[in-house]
N, C-alpha and C positions, 0 to 999 in steps of 0.2 A: 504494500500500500504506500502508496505517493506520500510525502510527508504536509501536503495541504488537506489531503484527504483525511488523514490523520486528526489532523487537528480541528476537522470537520467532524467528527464522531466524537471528539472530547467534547465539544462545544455542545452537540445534540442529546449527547450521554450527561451532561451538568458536570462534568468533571471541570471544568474552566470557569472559575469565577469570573465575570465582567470587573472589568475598572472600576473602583469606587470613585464618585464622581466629586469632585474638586468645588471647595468653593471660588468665587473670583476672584482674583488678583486684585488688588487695591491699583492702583494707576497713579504714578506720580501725578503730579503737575509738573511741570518744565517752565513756564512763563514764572519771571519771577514776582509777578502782581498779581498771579493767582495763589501762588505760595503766601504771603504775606499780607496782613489786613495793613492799612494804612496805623494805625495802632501798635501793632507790631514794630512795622520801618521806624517811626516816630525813639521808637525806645531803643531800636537797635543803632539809632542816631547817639542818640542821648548817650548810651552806654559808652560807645566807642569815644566820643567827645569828650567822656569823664574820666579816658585813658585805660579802657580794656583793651586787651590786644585783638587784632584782629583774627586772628587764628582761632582763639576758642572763640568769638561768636561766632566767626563761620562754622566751627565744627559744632557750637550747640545747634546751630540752625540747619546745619545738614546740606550747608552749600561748601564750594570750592573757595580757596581766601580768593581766588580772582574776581571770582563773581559777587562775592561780597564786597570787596573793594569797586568794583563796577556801580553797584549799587547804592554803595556813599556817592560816588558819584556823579550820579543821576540825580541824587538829591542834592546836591551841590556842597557834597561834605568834602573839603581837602584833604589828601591822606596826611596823614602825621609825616615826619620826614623818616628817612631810613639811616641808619648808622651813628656815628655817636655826637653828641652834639660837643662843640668846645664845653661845655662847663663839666659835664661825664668826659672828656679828655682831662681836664686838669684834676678831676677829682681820681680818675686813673694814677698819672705819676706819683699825686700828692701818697694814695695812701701806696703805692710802691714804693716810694721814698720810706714810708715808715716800716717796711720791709714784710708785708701783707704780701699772703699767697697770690696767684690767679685766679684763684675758683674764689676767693673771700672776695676778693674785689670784683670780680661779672657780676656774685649774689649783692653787692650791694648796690654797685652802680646799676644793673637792672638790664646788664646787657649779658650776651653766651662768653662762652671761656673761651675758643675762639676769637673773638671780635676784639679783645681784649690781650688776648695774648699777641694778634698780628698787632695790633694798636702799636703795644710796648716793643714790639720785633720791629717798627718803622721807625719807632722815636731813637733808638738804641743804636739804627747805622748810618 
């Protein structure tokens, strides 16, 4: 017996359970003014304004930081600036001067060990 035929006779014999049938998929949204009441945006202004980072709003909201940053800017919000400002620079040397690790001085200046360590590896040659 042919192996379609086969499973022709299991199927008529009730040996083959059927599929159990699925509830539906929920369905993003993708537009992001369907995602977000005006209510929302309003506080994710606010938030970001009052110096949260952008990274954990986007990932509590469950967007990309691009798209979240697209988004301040749509609302006419300026990003913050990127890197370290003069005054986290001299607050950098000053407490390297008092002979503070790298990882104490990123956690306090508010920036990665990284950023921090290249900072001091620029000033240094």
């Amino acid at each position: 017996m042919t192996t379609i035929a086969a499973a022709l006779k299991r199927i008529d014999g009730g040996q083959i359970k059927p599929r159990p049938v699925r509830p539906p998929r929920k369905t993003q949204r993708y537009r992001l003014s369907d995602r977000f009441t005006p209510e929302e945006l309003a506080q994710l202004v606010a938030r970001y304004q009052a110096g949260e980072m952008s990274t954990a709003l986007a990932r509590e909201k469950g967007v990309a930081k691009s798209t979240f940053l697209r988004l301040l800017a749509e609302h006419g919000v300026a990003s913050r600036p990127r890197g370290l400002t003069p005054a986290k620079e001299k607050e950098i040397l000053r407490l390297r001067k008092q002979g503070m690790i790298i990882r104490e001085i990123a956690k306090r200046v508010g920036c990665s060990y990284d950023t921090a360590r290249i900072f001091l590896l620029g000033v240094n040659t």
